[in-house]
C-alpha positions in Angstrom: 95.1 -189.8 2.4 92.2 -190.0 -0.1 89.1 -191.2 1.5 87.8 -194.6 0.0 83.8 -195.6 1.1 83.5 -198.8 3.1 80.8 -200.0 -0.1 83.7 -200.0 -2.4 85.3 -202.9 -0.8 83.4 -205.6 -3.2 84.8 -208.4 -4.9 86.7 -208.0 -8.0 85.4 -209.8 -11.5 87.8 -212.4 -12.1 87.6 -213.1 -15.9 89.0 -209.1 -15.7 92.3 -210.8 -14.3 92.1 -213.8 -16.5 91.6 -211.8 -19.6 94.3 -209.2 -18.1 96.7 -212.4 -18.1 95.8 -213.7 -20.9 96.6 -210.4 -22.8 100.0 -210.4 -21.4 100.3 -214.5 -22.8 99.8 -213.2 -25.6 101.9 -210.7 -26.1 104.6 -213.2 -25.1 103.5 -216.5 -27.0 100.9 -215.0 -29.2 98.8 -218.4 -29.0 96.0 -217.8 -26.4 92.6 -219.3 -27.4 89.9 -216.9 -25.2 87.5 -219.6 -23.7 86.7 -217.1 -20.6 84.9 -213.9 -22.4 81.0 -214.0 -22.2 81.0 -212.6 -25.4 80.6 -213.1 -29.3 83.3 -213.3 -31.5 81.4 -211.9 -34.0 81.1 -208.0 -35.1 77.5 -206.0 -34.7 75.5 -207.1 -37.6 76.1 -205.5 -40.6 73.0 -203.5 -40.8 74.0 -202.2 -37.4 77.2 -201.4 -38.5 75.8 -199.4 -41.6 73.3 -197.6 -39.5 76.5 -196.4 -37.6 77.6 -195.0 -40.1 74.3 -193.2 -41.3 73.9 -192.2 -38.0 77.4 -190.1 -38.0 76.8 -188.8 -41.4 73.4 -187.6 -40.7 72.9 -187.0 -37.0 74.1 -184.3 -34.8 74.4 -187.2 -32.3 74.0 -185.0 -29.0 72.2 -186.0 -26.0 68.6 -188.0 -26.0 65.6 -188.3 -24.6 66.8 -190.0 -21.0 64.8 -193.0 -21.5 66.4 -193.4 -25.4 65.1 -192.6 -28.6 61.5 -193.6 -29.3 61.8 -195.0 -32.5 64.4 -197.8 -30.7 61.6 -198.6 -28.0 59.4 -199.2 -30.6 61.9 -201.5 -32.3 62.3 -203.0 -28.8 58.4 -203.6 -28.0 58.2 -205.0 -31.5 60.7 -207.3 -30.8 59.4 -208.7 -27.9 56.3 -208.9 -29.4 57.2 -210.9 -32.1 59.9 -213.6 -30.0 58.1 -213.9 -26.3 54.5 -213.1 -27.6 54.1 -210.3 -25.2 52.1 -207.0 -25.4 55.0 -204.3 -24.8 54.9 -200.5 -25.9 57.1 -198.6 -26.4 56.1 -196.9 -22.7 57.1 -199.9 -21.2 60.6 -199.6 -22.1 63.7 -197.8 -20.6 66.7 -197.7 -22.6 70.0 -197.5 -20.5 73.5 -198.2 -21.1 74.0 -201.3 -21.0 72.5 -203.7 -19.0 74.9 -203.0 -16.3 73.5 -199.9 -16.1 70.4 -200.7 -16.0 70.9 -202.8 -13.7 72.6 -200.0 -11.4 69.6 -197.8 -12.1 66.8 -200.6 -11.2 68.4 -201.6 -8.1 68.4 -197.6 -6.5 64.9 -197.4 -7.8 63.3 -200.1 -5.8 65.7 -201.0 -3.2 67.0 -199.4 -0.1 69.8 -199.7 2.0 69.5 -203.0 4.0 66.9 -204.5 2.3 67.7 -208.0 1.4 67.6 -209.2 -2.3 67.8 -212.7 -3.0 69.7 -214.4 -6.5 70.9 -217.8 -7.0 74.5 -219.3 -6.2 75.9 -219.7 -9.1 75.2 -216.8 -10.4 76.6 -213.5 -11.8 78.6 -211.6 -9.6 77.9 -208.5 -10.8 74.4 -208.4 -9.2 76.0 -209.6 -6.0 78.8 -207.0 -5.7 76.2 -204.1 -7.2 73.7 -205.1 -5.1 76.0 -205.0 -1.9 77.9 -201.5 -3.2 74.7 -200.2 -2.7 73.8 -201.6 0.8 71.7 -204.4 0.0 71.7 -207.9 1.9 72.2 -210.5 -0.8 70.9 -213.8 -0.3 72.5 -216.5 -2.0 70.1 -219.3 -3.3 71.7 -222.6 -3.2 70.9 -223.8 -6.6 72.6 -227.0 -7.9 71.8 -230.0 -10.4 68.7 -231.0 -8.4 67.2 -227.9 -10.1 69.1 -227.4 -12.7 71.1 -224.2 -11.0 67.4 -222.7 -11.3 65.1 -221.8 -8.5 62.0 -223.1 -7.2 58.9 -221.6 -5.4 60.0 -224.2 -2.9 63.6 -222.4 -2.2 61.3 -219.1 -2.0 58.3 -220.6 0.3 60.9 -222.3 2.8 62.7 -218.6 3.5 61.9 -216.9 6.6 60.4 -214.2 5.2 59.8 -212.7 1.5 63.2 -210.9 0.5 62.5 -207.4 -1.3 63.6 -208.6 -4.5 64.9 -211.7 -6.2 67.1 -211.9 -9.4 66.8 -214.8 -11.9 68.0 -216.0 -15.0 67.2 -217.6 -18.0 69.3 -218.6 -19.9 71.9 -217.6 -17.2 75.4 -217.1 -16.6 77.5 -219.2 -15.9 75.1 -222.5 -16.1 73.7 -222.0 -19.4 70.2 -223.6 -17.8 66.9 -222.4 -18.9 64.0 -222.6 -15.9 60.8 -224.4 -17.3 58.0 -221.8 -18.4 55.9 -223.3 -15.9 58.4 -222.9 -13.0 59.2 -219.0 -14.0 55.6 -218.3 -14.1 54.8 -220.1 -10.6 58.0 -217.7 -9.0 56.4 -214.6 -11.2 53.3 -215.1 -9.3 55.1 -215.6 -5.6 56.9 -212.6 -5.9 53.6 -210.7 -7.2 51.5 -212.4 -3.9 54.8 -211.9 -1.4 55.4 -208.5 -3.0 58.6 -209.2 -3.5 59.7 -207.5 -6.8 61.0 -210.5 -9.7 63.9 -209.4 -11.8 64.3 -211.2 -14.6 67.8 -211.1 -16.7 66.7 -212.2 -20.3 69.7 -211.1 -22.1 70.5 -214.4 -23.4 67.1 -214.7 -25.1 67.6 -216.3 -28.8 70.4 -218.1 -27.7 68.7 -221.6 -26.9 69.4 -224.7 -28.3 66.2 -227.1 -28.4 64.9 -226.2 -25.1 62.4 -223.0 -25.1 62.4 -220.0 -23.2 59.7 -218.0 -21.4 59.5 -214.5 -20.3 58.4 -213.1 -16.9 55.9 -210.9 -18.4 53.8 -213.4 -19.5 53.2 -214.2 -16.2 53.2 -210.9 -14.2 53.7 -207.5 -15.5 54.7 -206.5 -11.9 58.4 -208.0 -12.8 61.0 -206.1 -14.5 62.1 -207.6 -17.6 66.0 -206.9 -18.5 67.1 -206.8 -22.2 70.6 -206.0 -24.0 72.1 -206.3 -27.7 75.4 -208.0 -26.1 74.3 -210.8 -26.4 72.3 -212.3 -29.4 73.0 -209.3 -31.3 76.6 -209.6 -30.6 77.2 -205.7 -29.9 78.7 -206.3 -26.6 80.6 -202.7 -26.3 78.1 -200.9 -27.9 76.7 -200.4 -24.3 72.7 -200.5 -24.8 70.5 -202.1 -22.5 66.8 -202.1 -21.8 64.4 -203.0 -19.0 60.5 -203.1 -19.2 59.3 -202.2 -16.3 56.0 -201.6 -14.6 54.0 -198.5 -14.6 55.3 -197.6 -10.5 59.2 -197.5 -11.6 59.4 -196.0 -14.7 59.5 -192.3 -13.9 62.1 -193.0 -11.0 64.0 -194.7 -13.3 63.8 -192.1 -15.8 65.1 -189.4 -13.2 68.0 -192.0 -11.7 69.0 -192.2 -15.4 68.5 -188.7 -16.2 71.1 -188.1 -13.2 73.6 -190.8 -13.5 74.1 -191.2 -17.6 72.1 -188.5 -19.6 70.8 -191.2 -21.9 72.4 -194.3 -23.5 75.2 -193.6 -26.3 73.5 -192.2 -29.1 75.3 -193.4 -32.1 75.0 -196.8 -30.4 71.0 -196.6 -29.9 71.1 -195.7 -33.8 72.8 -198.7 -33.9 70.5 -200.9 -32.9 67.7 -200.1 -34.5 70.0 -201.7 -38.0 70.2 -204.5 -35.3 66.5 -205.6 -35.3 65.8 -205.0 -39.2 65.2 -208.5 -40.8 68.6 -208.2 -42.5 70.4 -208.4 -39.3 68.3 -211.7 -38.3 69.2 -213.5 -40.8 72.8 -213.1 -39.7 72.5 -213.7 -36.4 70.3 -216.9 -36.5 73.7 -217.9 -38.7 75.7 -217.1 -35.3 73.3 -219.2 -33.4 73.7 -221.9 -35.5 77.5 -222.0 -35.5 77.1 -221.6 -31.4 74.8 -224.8 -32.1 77.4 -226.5 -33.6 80.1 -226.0 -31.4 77.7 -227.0 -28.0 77.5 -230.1 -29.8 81.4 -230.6 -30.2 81.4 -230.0 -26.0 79.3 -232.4 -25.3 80.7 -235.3 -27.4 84.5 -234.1 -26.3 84.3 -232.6 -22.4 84.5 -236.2 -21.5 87.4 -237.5 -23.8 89.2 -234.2 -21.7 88.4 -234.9 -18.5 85.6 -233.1 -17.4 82.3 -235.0 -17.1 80.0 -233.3 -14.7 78.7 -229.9 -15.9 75.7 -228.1 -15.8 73.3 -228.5 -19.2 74.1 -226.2 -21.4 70.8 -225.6 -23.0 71.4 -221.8 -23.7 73.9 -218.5 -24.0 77.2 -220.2 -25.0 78.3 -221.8 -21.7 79.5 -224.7 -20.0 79.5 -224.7 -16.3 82.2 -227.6 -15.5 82.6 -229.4 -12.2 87.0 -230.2 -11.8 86.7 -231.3 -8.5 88.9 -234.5 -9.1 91.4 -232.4 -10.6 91.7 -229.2 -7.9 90.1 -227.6 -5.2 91.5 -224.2 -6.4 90.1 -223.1 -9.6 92.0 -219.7 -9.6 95.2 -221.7 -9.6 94.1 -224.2 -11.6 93.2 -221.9 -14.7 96.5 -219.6 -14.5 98.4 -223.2 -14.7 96.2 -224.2 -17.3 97.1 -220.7 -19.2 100.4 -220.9 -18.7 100.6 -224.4 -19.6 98.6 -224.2 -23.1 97.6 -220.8 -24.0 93.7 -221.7 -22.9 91.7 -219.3 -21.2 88.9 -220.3 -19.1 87.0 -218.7 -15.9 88.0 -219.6 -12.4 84.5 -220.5 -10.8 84.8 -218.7 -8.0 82.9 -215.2 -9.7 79.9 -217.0 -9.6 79.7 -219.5 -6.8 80.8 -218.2 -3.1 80.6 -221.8 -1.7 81.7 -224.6 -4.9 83.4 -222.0 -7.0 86.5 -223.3 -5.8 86.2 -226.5 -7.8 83.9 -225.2 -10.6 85.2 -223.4 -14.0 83.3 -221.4 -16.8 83.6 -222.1 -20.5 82.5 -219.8 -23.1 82.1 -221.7 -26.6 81.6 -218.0 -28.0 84.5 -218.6 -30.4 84.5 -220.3 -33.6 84.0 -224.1 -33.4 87.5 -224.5 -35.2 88.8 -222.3 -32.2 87.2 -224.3 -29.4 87.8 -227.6 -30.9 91.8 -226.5 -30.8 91.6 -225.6 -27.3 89.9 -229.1 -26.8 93.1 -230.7 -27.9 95.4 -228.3 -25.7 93.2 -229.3 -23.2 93.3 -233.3 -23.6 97.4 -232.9 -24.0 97.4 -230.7 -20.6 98.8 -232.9 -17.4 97.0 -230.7 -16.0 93.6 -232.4 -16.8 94.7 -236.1 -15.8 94.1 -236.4 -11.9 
């Protein structure tokens, strides 16, 4: 018998099964509407797409430098520059693929076996499951409306002692909530007195909708500031990711990379450099604003469906919605609501260990004529009338 390590054993993603049903819906009824992807609808921009293209015609596309290509960390250091107001070189930043990997990479850099990392509950599994694949304790953070699913330097001073690291944020995933500038800079400088090292998972910056965001290096350059083009830039599969990170990790993150990926896919960090040209703004500010629109059709119709208490979805594209009076299995409750209407949404229990159970995830990602449709399924579903 093969031999299968006892670190392996972590939780599956769920929206992997949802969107593995959902694929099989519709190849039977052809009718699913996909409110459970965290991802754009939308293509790369088309300046990335065109410097693709050049990139193919003109490169020999072999391997890169480990840490990416310099000209795309200058195009990363500018863009912080320009949306955070933040001194970044391009030394600061290590390319990676994906965030993911990144990610993957940070956490053997600065943690070891046993030491305990602390995120908040909800929150993305994937740092939970990575995070325990690679021996870590995780501590869950209990984060509900009180705080706006954020946390405080309260939750952080009232721990018995400082964990090694502590993941945040902002916008996150699944909640959509923002932490306060003020309240991310008070946690950057706890973890920099407790030395306890700040992660902070700004992938979602750009996608805010009135309320603004902040970035931990304003605050303490000791943090690690994740980055991805997934997001905003809508170049999910593209697979390129940054971090900035402090003078102490970059060279082990360089080798860890060096070891476990070679460098980031080339033709995708060619990419993204058409990604932060000017042209490619203007388009995604117009993606923005149709993910603008369609927040605003939630929150005028989640409660002529049913579902009144959720979290406030003041960035990514998400609505984090309570269905206790409707189930206490949200699993069950979101392959019934599949196979009653063709709509996809996220069973909560990937991101919450404790509520997930009566919590779901949806993504307004999709085009607001898309969402409003599922709205309607939704309201004509027995399944959303206690």
């Amino acid at each position: 018998m093969s031999r299968v390590s006892r670190r392996s054993a972590v939780e599956p993603f769920y929206v992997m099964e949802v969107l593995k049903a959902a694929a099989q819906r519709q190849r039977s009824h052809g009718d699913v509407i996909m409110l459970c992807a965290g991802q754009p609808s939308t293509p790369a921009p088309e300046a990335a797409r065109e410097a693709a293209v050049a990139a193919t015609s003109t490169q020999v596309l072999g391997y890169t430098e480990a840490s990416g290509i310099l000209p795309l960390r200058h195009a990363i250091a500018d863009h912080h520059r320009a949306t955070s107001g933040i001194d970044v070189t391009p030394e600061d930043v290590v390319v990676f693929p994906g965030s993911s990997g990144a990610f993957t990479t940070l956490f053997l850099a600065a943690f070891d076996v046993g030491d305990t990392v602390a995120m908040t509950r909800p929150g993305y599994p994937a740092y939970r499951n990575t995070l325990q694949a690679l021996g870590c304790d995780v501590l869950e953070l209990d984060c509900g409306p009180g705080t706006r699913y954020q946390p405080t330097v309260a939750m952080l001073d009232a721990l018995p002692e400082p964990p090694a690291g502590l993941v945040v944020a902002s916008p996150a995933n699944p909640t959509g909530t923002i932490i306060d500038s003020e309240e991310l800079a008070a946690i950057a400088r706890w973890c920099e007195d407790h030395g306890t090292l700040l992660v902070s998972d700004e992938i979602y910056h750009g996608l805010s909708y009135g309320r603004p965001t902040a970035s931990a290096w304003r605050t303490s350059r000791e943090a690690v500031v994740v980055g991805s083009v997934s997001k905003y830039f809508s170049m999910t599969g593209w697979r390129v990711g940054w971090l900035l990170a402090p003078p102490s990790l970059r060279r082990p993150l360089e080798v860890l990379t060096g070891n476990l990926n070679i460098c980031p896919p080339t033709v995708s960090q060619y990419a993204a450099l058409g990604a932060f040209t000017p042209q490619a703004r203007t388009e995604l500010e117009g993606h923005r604003a149709r993910y603008a629109a369609t927040r605003e059709l939630l929150i005028r119709r989640l409660p002529e469906v049913g579902l009144r208490s959720y979290a406030p979805p003041d960035g990514a594209f998400y609505a984090w919605c309570d269905v206790a009076h409707l189930t206490d299995d949200s699993v069950g409750w979101c392959r019934d609501l599949l196979a009653d209407c063709g709509v996809a949404l996220t069973p909560g229990v990937d991101f919450d260990t404790v509520e997930g159970h009566h919590m779901v995830r949806l993504s307004f990602a999709g085009s607001t004529e898309e969402v409003g449709e599922a709205l309607d399924r939704m309201a004509a579903s027995p399944l959303l009338r206690p």
